[in-house]
N, CA and C atoms as a LAMMPS dump frame, in Angstrom:
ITEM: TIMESTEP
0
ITEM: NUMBER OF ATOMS
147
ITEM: BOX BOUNDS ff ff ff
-5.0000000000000000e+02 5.0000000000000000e+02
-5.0000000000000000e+02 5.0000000000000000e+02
-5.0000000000000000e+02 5.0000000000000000e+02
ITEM: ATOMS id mol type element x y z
1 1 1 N -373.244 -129.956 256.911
2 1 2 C -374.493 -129.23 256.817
3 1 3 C -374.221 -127.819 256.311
4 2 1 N -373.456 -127.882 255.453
5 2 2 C -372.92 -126.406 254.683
6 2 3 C -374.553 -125.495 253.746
7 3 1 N -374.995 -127.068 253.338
8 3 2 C -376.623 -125.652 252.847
9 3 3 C -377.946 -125.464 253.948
10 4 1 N -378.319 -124.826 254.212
11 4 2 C -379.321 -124.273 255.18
12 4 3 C -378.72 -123.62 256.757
13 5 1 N -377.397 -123.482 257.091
14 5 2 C -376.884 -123.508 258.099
15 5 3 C -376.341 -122.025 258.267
16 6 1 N -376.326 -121.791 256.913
17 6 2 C -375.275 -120.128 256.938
18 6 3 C -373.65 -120.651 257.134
19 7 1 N -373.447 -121.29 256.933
20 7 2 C -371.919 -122.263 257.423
21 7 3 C -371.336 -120.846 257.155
22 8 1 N -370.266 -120.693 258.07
23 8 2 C -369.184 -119.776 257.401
24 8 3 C -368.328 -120.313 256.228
25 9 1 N -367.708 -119.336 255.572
26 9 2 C -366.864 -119.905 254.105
27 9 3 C -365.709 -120.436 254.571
28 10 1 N -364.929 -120.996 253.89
29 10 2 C -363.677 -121.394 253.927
30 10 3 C -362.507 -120.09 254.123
31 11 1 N -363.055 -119.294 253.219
32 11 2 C -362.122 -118.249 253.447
33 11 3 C -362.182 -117.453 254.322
34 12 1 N -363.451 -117.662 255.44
35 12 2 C -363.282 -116.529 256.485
36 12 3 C -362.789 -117.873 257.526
37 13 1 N -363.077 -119.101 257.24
38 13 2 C -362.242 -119.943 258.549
39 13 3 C -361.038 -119.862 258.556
40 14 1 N -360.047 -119.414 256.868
41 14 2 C -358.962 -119.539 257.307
42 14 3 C -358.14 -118.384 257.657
43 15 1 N -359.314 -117.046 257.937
44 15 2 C -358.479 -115.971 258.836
45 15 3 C -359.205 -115.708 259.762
46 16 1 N -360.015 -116.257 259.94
47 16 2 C -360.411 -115.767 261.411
48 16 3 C -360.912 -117.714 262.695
49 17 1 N -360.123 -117.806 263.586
50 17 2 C -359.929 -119.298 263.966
51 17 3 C -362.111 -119.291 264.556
52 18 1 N -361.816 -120.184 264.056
53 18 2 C -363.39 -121.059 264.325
54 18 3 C -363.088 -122.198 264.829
55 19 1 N -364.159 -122.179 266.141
56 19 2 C -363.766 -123.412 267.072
57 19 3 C -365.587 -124.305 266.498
58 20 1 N -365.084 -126.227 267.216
59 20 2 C -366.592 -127.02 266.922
60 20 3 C -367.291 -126.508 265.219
61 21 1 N -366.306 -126.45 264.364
62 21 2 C -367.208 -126.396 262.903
63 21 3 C -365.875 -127.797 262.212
64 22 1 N -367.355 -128.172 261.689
65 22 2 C -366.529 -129.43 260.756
66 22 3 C -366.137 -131.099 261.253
67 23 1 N -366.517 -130.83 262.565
68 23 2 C -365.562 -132.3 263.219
69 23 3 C -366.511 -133.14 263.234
70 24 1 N -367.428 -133.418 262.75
71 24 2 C -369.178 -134.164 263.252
72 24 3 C -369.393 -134.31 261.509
73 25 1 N -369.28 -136.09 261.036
74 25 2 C -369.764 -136.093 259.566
75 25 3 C -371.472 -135.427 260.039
76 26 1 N -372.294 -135.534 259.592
77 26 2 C -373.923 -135.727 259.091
78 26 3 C -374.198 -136.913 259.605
79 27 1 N -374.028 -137.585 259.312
80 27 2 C -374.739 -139.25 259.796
81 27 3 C -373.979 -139.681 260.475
82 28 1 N -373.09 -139.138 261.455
83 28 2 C -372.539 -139.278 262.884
84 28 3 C -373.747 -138.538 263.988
85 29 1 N -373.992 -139.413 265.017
86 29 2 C -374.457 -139.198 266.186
87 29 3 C -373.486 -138.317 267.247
88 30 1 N -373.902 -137.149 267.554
89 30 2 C -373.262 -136.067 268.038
90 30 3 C -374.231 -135.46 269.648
91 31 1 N -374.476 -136.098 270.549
92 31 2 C -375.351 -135.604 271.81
93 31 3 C -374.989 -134.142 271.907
94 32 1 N -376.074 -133.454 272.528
95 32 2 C -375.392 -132.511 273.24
96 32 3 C -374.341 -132.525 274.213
97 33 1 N -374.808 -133.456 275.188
98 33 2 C -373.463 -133.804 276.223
99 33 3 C -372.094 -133.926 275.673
100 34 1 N -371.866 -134.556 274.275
101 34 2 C -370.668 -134.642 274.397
102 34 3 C -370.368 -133.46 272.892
103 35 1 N -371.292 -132.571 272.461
104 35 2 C -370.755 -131.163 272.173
105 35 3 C -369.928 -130.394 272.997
106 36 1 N -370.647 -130.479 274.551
107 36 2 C -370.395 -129.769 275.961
108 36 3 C -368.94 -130.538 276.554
109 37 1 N -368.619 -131.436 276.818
110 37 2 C -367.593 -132.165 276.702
111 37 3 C -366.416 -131.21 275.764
112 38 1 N -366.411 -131.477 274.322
113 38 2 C -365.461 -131.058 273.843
114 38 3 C -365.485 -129.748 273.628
115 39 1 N -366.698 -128.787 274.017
116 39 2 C -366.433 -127.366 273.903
117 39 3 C -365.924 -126.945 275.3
118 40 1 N -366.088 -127.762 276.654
119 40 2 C -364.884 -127.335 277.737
120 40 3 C -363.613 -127.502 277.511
121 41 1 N -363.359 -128.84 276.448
122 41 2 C -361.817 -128.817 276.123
123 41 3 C -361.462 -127.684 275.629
124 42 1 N -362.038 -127.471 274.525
125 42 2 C -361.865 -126.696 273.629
126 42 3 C -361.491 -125.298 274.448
127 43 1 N -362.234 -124.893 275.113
128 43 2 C -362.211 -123.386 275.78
129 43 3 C -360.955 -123.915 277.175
130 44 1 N -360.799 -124.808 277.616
131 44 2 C -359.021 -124.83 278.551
132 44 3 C -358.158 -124.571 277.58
133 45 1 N -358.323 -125.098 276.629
134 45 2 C -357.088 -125.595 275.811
135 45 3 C -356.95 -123.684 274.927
136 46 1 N -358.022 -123.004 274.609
137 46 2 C -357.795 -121.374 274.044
138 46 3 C -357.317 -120.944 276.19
139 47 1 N -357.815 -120.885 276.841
140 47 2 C -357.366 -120.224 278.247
141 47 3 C -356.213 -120.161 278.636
142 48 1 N -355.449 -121.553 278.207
143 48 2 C -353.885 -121.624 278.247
144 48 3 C -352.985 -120.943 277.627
145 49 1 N -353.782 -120.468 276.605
146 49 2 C -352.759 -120.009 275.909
147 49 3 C -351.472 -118.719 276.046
């Protein structure tokens, strides 16, 4: 969903880390619940660090 979204560019993803952009085709079914799911992974897995 890169037009209407404001997507960030490529070149600011690859200096500045962006978490949950890109992993979800378009015509994949994506719930909220399991956004929430992988954005708790997501945030243990930056806490550990």
């Amino acid at each position: 969903m890169d037009i209407g979204t404001d997507k960030v560019s490529d070149e600011i993803l690859n200096q500045i880390p962006h978490h949950q952009v890109n992993i979800i085709d378009p015509d994949q079914v994506y719930t909220s619940g399991e956004w929430q799911k992988d954005a708790k992974k997501q945030i243990k897995e930056i806490q550990s660090r």
